[in-house]
N, CA, C and O atoms as a Tripos MOL2 file, in Angstrom:
@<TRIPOS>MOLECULE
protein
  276   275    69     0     0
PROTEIN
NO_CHARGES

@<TRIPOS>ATOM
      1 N           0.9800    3.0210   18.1400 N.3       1 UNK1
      2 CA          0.2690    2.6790   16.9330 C.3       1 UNK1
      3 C           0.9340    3.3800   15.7580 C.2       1 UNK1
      4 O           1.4840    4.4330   16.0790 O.2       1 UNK1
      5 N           1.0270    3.0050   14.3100 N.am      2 UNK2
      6 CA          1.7380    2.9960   13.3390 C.3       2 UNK2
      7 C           0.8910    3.8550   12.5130 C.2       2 UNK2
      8 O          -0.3130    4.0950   12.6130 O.2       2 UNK2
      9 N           2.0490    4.4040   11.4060 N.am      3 UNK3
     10 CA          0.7540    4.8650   10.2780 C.3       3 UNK3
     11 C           0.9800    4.0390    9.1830 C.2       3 UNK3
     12 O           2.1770    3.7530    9.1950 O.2       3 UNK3
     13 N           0.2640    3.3750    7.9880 N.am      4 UNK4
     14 CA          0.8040    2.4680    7.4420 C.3       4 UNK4
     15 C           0.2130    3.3880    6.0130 C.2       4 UNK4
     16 O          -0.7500    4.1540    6.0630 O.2       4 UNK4
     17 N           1.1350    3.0700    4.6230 N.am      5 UNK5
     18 CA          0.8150    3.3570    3.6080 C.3       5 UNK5
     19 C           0.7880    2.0360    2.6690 C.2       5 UNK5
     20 O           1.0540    0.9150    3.1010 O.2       5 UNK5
     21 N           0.3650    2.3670    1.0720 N.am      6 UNK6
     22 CA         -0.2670    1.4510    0.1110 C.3       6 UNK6
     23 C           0.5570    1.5610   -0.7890 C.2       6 UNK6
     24 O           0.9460    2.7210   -0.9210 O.2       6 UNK6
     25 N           0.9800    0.8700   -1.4490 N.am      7 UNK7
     26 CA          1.9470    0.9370   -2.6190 C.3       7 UNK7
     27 C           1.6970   -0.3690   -4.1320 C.2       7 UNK7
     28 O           2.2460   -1.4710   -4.1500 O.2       7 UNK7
     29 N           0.9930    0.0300   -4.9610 N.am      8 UNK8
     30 CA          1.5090   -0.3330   -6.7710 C.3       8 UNK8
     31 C           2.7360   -0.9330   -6.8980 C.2       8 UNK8
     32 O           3.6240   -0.6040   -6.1120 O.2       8 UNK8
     33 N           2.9230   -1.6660   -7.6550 N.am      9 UNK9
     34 CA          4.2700   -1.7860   -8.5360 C.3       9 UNK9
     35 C           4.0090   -2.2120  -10.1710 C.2       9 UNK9
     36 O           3.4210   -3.1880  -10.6360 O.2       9 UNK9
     37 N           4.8020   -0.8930  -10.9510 N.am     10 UNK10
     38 CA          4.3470   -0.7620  -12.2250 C.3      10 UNK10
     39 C           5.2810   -1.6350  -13.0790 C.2      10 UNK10
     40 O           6.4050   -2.1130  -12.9260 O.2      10 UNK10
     41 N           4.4040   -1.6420  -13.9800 N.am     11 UNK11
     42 CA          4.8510   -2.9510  -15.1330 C.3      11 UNK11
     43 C           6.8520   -2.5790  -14.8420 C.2      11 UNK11
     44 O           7.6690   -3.4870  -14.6820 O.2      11 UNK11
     45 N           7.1560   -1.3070  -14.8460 N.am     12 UNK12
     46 CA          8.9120   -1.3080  -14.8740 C.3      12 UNK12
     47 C           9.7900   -1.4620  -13.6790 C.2      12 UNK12
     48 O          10.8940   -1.0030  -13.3880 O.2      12 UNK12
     49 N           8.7890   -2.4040  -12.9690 N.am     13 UNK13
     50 CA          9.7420   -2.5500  -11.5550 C.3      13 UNK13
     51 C           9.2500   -1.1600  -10.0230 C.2      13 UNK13
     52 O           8.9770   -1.3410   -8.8360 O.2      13 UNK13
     53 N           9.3300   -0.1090  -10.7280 N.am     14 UNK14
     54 CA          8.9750    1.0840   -9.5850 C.3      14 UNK14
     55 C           7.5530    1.0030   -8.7130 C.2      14 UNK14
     56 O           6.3990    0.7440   -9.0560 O.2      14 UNK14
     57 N           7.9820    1.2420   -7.8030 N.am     15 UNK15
     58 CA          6.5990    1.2390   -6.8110 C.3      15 UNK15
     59 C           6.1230    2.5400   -6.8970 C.2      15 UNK15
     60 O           6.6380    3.4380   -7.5640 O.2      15 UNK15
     61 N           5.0730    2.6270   -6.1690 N.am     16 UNK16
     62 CA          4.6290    3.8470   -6.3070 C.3      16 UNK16
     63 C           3.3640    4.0090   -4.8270 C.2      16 UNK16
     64 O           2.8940    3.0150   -4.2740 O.2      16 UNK16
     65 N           3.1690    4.8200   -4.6000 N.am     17 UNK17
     66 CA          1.9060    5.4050   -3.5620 C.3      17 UNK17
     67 C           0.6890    5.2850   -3.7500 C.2      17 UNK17
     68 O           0.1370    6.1540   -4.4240 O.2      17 UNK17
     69 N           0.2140    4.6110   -3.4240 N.am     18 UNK18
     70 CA         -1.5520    4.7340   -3.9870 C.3      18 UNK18
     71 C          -2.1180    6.3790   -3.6030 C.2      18 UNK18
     72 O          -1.5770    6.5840   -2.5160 O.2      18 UNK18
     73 N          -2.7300    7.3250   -3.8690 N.am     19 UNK19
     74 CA         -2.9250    8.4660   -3.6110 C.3      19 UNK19
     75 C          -4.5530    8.3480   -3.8920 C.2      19 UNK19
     76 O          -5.2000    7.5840   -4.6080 O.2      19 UNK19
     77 N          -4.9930    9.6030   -2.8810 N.am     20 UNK20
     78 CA         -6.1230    9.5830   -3.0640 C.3      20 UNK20
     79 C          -6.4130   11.1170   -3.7970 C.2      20 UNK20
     80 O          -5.5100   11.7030   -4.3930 O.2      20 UNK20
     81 N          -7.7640   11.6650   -3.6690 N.am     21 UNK21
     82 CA         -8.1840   12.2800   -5.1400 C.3      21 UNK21
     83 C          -7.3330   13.7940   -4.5080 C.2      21 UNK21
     84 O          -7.1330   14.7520   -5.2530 O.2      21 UNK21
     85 N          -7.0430   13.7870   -3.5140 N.am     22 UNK22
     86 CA         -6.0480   15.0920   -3.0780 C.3      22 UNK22
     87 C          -4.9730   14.7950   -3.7680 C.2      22 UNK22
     88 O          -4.5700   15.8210   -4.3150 O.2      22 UNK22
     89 N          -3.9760   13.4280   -4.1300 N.am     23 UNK23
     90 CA         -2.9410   14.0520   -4.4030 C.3      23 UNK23
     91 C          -2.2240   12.8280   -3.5470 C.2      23 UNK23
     92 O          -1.6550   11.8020   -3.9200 O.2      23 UNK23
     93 N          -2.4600   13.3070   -2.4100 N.am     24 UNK24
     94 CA         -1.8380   12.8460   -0.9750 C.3      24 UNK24
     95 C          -1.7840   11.3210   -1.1280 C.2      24 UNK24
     96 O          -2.7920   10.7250   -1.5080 O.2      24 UNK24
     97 N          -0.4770   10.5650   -0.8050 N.am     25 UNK25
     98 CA         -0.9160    9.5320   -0.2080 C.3      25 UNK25
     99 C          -1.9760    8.9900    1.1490 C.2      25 UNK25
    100 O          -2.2290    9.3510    2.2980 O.2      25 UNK25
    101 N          -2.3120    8.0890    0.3560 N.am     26 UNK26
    102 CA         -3.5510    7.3140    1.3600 C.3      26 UNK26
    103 C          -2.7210    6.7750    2.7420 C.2      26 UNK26
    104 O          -1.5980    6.2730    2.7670 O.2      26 UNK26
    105 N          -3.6070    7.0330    3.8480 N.am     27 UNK27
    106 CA         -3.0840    6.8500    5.2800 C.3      27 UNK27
    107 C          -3.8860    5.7380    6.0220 C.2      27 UNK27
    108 O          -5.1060    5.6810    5.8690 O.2      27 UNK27
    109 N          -3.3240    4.9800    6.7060 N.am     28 UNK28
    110 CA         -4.4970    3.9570    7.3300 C.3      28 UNK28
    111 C          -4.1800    3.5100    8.8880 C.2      28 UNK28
    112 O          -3.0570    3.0100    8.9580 O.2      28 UNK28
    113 N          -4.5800    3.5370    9.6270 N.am     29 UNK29
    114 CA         -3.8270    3.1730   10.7160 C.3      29 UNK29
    115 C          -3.9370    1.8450   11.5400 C.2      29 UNK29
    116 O          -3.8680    1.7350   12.7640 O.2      29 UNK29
    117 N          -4.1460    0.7330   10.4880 N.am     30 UNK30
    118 CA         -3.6310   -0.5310   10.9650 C.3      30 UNK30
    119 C          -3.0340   -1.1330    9.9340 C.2      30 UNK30
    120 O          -3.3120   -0.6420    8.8400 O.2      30 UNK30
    121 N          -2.2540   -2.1010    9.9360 N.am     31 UNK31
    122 CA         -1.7900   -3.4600    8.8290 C.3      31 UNK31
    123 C          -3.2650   -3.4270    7.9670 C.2      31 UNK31
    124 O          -3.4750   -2.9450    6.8540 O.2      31 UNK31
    125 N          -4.4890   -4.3240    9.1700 N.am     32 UNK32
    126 CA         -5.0460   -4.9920    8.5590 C.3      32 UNK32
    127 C          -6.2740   -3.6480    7.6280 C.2      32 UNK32
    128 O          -6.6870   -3.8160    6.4800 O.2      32 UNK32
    129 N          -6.4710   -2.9390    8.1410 N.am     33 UNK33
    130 CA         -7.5710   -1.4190    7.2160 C.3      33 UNK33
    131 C          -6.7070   -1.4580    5.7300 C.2      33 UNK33
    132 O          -7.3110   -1.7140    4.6880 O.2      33 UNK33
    133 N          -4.8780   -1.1110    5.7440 N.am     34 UNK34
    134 CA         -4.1250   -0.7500    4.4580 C.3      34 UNK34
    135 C          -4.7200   -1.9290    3.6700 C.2      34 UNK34
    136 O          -5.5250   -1.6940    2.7690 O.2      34 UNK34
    137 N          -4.2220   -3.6480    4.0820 N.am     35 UNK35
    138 CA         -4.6290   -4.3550    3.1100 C.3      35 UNK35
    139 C          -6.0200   -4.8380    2.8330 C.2      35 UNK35
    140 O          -6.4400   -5.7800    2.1610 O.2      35 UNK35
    141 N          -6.6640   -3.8320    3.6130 N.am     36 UNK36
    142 CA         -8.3150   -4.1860    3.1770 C.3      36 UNK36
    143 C          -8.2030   -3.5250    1.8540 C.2      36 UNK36
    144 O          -8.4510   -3.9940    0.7430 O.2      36 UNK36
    145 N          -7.7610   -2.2870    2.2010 N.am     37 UNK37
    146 CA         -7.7530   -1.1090    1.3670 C.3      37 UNK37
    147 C          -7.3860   -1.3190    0.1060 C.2      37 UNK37
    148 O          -8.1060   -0.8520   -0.7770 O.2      37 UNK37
    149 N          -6.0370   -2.1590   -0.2960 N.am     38 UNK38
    150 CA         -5.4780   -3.1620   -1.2020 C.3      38 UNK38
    151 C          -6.3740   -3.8950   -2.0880 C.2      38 UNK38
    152 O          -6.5080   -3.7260   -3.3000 O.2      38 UNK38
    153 N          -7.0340   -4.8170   -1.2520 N.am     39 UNK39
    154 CA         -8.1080   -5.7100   -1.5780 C.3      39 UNK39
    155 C          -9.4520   -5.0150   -2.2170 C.2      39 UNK39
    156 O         -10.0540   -5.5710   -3.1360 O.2      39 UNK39
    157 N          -9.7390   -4.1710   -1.8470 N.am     40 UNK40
    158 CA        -11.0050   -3.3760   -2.2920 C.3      40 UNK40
    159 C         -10.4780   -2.5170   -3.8290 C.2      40 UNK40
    160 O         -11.1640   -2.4590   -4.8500 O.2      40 UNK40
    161 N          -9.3440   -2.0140   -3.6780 N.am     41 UNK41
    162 CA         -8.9280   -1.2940   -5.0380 C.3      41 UNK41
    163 C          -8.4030   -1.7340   -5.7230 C.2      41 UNK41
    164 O          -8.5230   -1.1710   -6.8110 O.2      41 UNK41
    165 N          -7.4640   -2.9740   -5.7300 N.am     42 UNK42
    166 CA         -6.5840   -3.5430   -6.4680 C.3      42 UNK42
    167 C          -7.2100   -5.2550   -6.1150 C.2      42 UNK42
    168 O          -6.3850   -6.0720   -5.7040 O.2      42 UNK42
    169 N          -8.4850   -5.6350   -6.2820 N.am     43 UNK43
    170 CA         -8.5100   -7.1450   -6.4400 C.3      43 UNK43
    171 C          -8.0180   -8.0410   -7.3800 C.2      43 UNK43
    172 O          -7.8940   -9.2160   -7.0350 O.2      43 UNK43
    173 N          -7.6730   -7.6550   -8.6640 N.am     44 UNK44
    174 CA         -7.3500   -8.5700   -9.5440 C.3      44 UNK44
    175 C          -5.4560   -8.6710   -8.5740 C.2      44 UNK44
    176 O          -5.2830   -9.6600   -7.8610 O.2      44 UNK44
    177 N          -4.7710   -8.0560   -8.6380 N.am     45 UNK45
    178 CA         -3.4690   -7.7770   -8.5420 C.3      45 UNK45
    179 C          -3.4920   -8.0320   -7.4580 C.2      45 UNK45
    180 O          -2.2930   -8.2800   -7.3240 O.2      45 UNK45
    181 N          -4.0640   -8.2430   -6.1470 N.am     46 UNK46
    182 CA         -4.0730   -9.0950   -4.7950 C.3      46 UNK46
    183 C          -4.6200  -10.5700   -5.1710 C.2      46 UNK46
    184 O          -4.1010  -11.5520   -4.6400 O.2      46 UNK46
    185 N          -5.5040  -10.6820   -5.9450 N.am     47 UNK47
    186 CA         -5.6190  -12.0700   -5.8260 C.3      47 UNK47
    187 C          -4.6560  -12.8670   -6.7380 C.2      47 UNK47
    188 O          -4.4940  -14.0470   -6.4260 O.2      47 UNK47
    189 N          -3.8540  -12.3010   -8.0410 N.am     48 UNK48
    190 CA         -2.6730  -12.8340   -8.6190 C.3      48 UNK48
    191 C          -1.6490  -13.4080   -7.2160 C.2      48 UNK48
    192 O          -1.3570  -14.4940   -6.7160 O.2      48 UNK48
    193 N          -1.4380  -12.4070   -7.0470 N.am     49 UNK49
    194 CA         -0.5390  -12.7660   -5.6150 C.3      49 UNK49
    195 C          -0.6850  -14.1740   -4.8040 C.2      49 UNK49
    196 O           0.2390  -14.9050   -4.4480 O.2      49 UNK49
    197 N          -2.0510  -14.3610   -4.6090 N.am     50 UNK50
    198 CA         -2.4640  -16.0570   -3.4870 C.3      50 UNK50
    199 C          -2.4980  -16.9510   -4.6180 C.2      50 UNK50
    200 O          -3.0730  -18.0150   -4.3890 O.2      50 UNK50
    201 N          -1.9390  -16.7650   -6.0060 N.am     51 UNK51
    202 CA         -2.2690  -17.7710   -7.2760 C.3      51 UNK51
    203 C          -0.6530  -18.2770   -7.7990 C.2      51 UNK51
    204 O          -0.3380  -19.0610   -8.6950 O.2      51 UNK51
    205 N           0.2570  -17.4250   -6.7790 N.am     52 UNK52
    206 CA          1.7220  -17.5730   -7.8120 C.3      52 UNK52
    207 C           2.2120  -16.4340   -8.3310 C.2      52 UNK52
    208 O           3.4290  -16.3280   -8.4840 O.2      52 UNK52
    209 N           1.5280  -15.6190   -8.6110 N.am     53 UNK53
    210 CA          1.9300  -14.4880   -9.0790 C.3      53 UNK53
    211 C           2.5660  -13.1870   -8.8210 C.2      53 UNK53
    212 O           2.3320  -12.6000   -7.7640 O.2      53 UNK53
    213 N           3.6070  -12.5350   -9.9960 N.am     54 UNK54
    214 CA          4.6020  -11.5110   -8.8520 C.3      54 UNK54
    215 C           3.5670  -10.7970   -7.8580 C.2      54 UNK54
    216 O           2.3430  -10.7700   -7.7350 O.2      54 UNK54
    217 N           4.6940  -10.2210   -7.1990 N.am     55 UNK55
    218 CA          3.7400   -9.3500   -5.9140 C.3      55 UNK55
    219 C           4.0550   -7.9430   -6.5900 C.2      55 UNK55
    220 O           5.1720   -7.6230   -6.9940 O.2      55 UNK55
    221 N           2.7210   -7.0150   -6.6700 N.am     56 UNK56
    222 CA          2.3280   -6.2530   -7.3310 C.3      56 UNK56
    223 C           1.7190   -4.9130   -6.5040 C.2      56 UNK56
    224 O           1.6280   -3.7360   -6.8540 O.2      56 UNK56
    225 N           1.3560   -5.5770   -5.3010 N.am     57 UNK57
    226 CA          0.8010   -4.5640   -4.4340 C.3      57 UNK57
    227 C           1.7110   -4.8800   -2.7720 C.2      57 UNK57
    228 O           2.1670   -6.0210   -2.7050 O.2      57 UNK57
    229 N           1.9190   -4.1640   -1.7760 N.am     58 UNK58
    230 CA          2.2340   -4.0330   -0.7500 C.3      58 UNK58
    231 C           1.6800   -2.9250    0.2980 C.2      58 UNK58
    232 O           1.0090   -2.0010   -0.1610 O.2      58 UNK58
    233 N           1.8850   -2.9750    1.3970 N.am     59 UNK59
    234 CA          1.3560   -2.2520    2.6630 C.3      59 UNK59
    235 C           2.3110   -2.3670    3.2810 C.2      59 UNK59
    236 O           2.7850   -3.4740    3.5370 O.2      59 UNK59
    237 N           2.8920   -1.1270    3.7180 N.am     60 UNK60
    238 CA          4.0540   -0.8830    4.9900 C.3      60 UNK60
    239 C           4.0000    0.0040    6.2550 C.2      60 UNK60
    240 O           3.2930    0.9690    5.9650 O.2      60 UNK60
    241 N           4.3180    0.0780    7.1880 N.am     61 UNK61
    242 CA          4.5550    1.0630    7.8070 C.3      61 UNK61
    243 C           5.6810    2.2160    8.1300 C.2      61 UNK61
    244 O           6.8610    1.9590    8.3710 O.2      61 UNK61
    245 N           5.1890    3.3470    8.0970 N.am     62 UNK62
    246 CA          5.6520    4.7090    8.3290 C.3      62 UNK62
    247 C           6.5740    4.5750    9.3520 C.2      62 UNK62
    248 O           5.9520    4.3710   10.3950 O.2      62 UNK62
    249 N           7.6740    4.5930    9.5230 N.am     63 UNK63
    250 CA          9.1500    4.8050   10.4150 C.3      63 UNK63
    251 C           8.5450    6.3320   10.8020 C.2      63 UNK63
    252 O           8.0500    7.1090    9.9850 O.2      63 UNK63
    253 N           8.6980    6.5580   12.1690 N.am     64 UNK64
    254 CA          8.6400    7.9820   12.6600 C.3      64 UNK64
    255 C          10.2190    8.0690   13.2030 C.2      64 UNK64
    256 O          10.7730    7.1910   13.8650 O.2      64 UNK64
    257 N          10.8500    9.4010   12.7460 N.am     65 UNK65
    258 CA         12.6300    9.7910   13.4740 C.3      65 UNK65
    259 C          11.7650   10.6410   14.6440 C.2      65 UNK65
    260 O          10.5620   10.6750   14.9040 O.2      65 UNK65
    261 N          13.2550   11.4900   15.3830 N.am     66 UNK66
    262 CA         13.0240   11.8530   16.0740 C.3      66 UNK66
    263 C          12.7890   13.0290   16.2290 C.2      66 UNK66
    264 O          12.6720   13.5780   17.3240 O.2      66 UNK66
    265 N          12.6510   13.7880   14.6620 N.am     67 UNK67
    266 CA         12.3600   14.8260   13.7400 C.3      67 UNK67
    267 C          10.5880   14.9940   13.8510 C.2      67 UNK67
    268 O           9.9120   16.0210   13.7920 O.2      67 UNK67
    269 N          10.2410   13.8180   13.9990 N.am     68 UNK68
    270 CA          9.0030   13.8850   13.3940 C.3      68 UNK68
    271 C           7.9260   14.6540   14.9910 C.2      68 UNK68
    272 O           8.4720   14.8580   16.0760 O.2      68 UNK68
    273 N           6.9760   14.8400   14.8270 N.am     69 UNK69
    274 CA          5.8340   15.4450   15.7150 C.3      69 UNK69
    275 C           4.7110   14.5950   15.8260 C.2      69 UNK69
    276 O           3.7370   14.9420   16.4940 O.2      69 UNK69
@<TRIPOS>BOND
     1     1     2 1
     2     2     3 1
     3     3     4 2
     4     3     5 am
     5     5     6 1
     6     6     7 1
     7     7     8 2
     8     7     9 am
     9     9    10 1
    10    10    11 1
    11    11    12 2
    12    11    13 am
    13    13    14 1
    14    14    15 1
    15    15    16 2
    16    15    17 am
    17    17    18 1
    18    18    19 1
    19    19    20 2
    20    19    21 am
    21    21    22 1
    22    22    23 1
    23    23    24 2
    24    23    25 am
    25    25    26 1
    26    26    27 1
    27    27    28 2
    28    27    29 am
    29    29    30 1
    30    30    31 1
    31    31    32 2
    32    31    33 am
    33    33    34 1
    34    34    35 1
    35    35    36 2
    36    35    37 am
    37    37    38 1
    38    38    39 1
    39    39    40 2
    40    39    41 am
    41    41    42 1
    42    42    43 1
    43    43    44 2
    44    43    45 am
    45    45    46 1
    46    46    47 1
    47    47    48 2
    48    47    49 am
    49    49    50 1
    50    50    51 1
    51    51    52 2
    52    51    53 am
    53    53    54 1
    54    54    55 1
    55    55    56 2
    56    55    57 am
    57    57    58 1
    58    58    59 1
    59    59    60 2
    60    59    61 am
    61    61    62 1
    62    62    63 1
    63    63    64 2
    64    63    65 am
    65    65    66 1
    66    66    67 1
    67    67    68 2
    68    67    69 am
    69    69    70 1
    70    70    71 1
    71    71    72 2
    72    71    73 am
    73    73    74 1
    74    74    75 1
    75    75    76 2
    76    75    77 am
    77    77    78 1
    78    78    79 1
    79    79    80 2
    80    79    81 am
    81    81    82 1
    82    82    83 1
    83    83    84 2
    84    83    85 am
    85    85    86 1
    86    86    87 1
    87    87    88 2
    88    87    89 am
    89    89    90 1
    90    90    91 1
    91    91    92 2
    92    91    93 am
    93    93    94 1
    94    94    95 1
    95    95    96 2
    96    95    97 am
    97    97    98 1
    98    98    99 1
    99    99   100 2
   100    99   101 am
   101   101   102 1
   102   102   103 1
   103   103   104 2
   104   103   105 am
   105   105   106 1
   106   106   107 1
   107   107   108 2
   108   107   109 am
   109   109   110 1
   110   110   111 1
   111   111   112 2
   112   111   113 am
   113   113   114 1
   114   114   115 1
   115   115   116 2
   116   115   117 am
   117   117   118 1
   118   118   119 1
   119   119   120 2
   120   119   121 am
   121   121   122 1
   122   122   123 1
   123   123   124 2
   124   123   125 am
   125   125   126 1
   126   126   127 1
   127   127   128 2
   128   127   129 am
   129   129   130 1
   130   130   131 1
   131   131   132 2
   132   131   133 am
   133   133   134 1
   134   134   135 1
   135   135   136 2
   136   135   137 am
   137   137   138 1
   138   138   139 1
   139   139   140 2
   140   139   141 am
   141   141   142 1
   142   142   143 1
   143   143   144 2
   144   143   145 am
   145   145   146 1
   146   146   147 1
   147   147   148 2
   148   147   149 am
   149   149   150 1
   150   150   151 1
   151   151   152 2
   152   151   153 am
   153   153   154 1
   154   154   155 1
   155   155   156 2
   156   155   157 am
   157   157   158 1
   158   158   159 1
   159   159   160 2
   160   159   161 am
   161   161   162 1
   162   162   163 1
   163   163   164 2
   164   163   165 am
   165   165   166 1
   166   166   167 1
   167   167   168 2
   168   167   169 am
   169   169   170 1
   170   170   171 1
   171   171   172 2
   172   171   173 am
   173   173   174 1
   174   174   175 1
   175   175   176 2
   176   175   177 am
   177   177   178 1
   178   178   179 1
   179   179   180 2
   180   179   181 am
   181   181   182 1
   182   182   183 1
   183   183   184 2
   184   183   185 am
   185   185   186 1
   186   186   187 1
   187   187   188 2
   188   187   189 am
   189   189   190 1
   190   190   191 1
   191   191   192 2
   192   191   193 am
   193   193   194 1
   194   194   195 1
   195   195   196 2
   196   195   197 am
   197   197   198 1
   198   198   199 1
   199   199   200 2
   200   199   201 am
   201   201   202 1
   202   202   203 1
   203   203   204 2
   204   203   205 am
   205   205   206 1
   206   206   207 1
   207   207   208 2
   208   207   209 am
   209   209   210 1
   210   210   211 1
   211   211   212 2
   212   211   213 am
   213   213   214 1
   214   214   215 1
   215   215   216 2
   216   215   217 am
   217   217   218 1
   218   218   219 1
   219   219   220 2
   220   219   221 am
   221   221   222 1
   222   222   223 1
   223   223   224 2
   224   223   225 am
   225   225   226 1
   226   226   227 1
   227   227   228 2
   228   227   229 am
   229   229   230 1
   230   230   231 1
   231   231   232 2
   232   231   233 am
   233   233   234 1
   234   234   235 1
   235   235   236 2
   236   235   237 am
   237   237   238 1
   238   238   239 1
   239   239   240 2
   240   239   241 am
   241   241   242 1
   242   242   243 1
   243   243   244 2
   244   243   245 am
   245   245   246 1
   246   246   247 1
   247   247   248 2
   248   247   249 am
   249   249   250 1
   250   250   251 1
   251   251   252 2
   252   251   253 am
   253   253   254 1
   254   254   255 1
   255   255   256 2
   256   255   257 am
   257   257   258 1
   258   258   259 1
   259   259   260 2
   260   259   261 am
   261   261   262 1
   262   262   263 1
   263   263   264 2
   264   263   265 am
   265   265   266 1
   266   266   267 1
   267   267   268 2
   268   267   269 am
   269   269   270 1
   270   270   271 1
   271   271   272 2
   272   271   273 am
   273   273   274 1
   274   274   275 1
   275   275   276 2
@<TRIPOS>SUBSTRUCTURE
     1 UNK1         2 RESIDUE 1 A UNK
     2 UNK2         6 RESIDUE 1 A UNK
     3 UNK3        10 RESIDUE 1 A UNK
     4 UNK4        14 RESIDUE 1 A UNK
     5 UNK5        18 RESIDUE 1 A UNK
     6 UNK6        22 RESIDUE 1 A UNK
     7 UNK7        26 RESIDUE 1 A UNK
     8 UNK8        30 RESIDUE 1 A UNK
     9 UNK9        34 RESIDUE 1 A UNK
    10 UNK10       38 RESIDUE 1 A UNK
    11 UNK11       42 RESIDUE 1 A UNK
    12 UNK12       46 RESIDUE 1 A UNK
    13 UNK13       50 RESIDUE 1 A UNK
    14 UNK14       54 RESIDUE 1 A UNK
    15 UNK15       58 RESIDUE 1 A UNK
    16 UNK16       62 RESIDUE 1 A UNK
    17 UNK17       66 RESIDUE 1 A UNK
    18 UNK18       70 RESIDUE 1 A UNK
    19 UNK19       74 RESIDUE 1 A UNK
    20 UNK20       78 RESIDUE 1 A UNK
    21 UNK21       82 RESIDUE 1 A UNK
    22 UNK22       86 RESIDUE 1 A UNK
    23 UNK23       90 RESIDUE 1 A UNK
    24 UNK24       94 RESIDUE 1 A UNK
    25 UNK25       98 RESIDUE 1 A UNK
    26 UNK26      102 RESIDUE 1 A UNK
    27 UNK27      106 RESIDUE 1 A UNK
    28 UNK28      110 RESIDUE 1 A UNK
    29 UNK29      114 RESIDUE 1 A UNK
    30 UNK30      118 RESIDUE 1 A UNK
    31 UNK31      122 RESIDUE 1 A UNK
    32 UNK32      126 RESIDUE 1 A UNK
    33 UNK33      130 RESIDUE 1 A UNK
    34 UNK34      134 RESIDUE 1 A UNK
    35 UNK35      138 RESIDUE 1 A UNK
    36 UNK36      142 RESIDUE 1 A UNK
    37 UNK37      146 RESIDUE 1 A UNK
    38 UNK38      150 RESIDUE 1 A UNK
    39 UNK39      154 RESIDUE 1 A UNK
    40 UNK40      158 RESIDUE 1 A UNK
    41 UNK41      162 RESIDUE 1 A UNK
    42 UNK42      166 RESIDUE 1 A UNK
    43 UNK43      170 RESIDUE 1 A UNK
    44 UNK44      174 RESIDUE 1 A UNK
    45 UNK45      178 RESIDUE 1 A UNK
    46 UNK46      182 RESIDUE 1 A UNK
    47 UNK47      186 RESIDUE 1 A UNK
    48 UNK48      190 RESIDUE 1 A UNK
    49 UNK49      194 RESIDUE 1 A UNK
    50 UNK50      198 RESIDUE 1 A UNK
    51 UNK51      202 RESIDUE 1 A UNK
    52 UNK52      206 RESIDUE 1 A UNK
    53 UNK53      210 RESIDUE 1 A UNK
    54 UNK54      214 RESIDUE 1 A UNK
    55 UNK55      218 RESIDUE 1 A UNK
    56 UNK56      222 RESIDUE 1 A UNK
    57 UNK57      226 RESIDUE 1 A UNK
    58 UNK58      230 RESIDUE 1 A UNK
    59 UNK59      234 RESIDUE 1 A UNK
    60 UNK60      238 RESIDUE 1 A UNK
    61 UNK61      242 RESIDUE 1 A UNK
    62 UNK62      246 RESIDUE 1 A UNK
    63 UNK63      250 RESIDUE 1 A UNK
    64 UNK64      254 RESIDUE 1 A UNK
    65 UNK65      258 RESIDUE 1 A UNK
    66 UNK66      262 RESIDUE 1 A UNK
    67 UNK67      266 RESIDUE 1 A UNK
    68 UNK68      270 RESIDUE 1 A UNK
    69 UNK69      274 RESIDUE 1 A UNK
């Protein structure tokens, strides 16, 4: 199982982390929880998206190396 994060993209092209009130990026551990998560905080800018509109928000998953624990 994956860890998946949330990501913005600001008016200048750069993405960015959705963070929560720690600081920290927000963690979710399915596809479908991140783009709930999407949907609940960013509805205008998810529903542009199913209308034609640039894509503004995304959900990915966390690559673990062999560094990681």
């Amino acid at each position: 199982m994956g860890i998946y994060r949330i990501q913005t993209q600001e008016e200048n092209g750069l993405w960015h982390d959705v963070k929560g009130s720690d600081g920290k990026p927000l963690l979710f551990e399915s596809m479908e929880q991140a783009h709930a998560a999407l949907d609940q905080m960013f509805p205008v800018l998810v529903k542009m998206q199913h209308y034609g509109g640039t894509k503004r928000t995304r959900a990915y998953e966390v690559l673990k190396d062999d560094d990681d624990k």
